[in-house]
C-alpha positions as CSV (number, residue, x, y, z in Angstrom):
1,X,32.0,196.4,-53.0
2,X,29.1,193.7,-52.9
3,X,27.7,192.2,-56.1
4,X,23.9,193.6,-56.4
5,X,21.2,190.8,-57.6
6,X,19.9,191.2,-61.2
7,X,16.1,192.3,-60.1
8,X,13.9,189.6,-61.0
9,X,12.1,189.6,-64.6
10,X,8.4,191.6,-64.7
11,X,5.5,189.8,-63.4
12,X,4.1,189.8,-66.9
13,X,7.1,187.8,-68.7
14,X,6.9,185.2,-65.5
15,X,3.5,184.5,-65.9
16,X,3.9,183.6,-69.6
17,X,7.4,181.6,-68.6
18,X,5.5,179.9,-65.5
19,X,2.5,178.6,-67.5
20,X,3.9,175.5,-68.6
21,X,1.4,172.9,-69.2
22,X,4.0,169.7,-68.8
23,X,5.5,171.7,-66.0
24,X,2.1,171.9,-64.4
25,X,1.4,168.0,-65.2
26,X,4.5,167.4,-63.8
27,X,4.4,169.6,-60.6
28,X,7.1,171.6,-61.6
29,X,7.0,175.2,-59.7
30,X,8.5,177.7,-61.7
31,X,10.1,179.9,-58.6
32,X,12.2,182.5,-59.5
33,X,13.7,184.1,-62.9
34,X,15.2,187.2,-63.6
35,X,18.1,187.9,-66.2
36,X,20.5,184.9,-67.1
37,X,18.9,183.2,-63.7
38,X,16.3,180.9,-63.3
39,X,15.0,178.2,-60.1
40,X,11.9,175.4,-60.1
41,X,11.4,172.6,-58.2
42,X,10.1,169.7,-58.2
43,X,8.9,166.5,-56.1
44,X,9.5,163.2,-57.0
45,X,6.3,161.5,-56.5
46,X,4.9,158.1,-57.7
47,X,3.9,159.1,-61.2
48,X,8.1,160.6,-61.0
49,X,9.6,156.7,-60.9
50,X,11.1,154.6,-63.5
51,X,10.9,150.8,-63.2
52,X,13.9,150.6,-60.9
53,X,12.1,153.3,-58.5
54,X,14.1,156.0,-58.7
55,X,13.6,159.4,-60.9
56,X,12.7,158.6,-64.4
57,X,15.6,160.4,-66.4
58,X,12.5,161.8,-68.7
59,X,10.9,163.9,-65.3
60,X,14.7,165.0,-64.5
61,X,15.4,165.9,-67.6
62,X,12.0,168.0,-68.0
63,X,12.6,169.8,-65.0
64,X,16.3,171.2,-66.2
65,X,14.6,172.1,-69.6
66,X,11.6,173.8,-67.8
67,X,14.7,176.2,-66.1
68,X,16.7,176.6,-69.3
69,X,13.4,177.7,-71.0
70,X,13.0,179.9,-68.4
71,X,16.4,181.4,-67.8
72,X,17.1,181.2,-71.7
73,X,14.0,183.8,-72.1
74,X,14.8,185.5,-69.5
75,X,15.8,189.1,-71.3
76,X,12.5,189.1,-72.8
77,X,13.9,188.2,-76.1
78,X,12.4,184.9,-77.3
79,X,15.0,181.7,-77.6
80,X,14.7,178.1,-78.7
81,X,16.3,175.4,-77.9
82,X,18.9,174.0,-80.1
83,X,21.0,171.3,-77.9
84,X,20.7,170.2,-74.8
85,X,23.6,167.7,-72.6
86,X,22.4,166.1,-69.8
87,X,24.9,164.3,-67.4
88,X,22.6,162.2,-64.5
89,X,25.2,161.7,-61.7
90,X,23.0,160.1,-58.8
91,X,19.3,159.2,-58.3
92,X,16.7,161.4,-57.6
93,X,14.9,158.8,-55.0
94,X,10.9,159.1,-54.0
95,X,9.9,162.2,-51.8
96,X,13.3,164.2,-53.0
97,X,12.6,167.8,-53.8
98,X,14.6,168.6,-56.8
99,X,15.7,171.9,-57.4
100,X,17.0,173.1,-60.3
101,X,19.1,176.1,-61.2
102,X,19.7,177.7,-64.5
103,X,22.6,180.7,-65.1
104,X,23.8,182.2,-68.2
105,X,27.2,181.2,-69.4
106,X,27.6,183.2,-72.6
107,X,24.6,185.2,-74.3
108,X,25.2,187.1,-78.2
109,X,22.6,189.0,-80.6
110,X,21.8,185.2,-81.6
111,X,22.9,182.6,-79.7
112,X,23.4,181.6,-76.0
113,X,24.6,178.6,-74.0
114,X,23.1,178.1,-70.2
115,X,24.2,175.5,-67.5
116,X,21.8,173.8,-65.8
117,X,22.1,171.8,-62.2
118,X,19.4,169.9,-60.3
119,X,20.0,168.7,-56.5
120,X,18.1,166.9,-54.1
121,X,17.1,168.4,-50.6
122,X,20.7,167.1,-49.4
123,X,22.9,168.6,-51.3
124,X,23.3,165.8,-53.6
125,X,23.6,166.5,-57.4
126,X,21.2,164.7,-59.3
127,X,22.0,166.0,-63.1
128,X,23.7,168.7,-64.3
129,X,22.9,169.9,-68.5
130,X,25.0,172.6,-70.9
131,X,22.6,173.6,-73.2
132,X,22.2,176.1,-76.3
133,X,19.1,178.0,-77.9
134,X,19.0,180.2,-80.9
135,X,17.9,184.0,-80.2
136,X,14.9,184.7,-82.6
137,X,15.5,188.4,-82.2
138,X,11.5,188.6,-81.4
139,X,10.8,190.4,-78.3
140,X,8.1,188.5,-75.9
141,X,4.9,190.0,-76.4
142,X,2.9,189.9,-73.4
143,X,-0.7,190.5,-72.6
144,X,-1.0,194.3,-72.6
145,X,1.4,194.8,-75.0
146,X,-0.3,197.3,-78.0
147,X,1.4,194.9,-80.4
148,X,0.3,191.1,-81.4
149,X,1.3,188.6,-79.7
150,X,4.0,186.6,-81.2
151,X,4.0,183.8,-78.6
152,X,2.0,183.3,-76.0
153,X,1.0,181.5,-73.0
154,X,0.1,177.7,-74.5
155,X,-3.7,176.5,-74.2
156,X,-4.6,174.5,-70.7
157,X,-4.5,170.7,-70.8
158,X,-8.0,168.9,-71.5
159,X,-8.4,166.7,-68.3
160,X,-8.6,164.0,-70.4
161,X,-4.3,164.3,-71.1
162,X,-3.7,165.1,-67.9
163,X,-1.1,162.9,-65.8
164,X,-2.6,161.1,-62.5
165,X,-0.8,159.1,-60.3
166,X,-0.8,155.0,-60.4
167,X,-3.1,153.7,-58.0
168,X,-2.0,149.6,-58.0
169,X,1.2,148.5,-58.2
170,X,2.9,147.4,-61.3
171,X,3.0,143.6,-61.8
172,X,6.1,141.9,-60.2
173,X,8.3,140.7,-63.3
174,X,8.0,136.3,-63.0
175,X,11.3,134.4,-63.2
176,X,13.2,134.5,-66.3
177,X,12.3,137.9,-67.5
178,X,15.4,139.3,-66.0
179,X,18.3,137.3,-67.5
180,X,21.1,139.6,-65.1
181,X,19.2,138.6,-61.9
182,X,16.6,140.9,-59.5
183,X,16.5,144.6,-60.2
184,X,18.2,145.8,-57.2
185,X,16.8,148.1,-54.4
186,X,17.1,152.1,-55.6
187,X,19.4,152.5,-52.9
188,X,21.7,149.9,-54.5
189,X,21.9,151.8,-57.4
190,X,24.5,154.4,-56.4
């Protein structure tokens, strides 16, 4: 007997999942969700890099949070979050496409815990989170819905917030601002 895929989520509770302003500021795709399952990507572009030059833990992290919101949400009952673990176990490096996976580990009437990986375009596991939300026991309302909405899709971003991407180069630091010696290359920092 062959295991039969959870059909995905209705286009109605997607749409309100997949519009995520950060996600959207950060090029996040929301690409799949149906029940205790969730997938998004993400590219690590210029505005992506820390000071070494590799993925900023912040961007990783948001990506894995954008899936466990996702996949946490995912019955149509609407969760918060209440702890999230993050291990980062290699560097996402410029140009990567990150994709992250979300499934369901345990789910109750009020709680449930989700585990969370992101890996590059080889195969290589960039961070892997456990994390936890509280059920509210409020179903999602979603436009059409006869009854008020309880939560909704957020407001768009004024452009004026809105992330762009550096256009010069960050200042080179001088001698002695480094006491441990040159920052080494990203790939050094395996």
């Amino acid at each position: 007997m062959t295991d039969v895929p959870e059909p995905d989520i209705s286009p109605e509770l997607f749409a309100v999942l997949a519009a995520d302003p950060l996600a959207a500021q950060l090029g996040i795709t929301l690409e799949q969700v149906s029940p205790g399952y969730a997938r998004a990507t993400m590219t690590v572009g210029p505005a992506h890099l820390n000071a070494a030059g590799t993925a900023h833990g912040g961007a990783t992290m948001a990506l894995l949070d954008v899936v466990h919101a996702a996949v946490s949400n995912s019955h149509g009952t609407l969760a918060v979050a209440q702890d999230v673990h993050t291990e980062f176990l290699a560097p996402g490096r410029p140009g990567d496409l990150l994709t992250a996976v979300g499934t369901e580990v345990h789910r109750s009437a009020r709680t449930a815990v989700y585990r969370i990986e992101a890996t590059a375009g080889d195969g290589r596991l960039v961070a892997t989170a456990l994390a936890r939300v509280f059920r509210l026991g409020t179903p999602w309302a979603l436009p059409g819905d006869d009854e008020v909405v309880a939560m909704g899709a957020p407001p768009p971003v004024p452009p004026t917030m809105q992330i762009s991407a550096v256009e010069t180069p960050l200042p080179t630091p001088g001698p002695g601002t480094n006491p441990s010696g040159p920052t080494p290359a990203p790939d050094e920092l395996q």
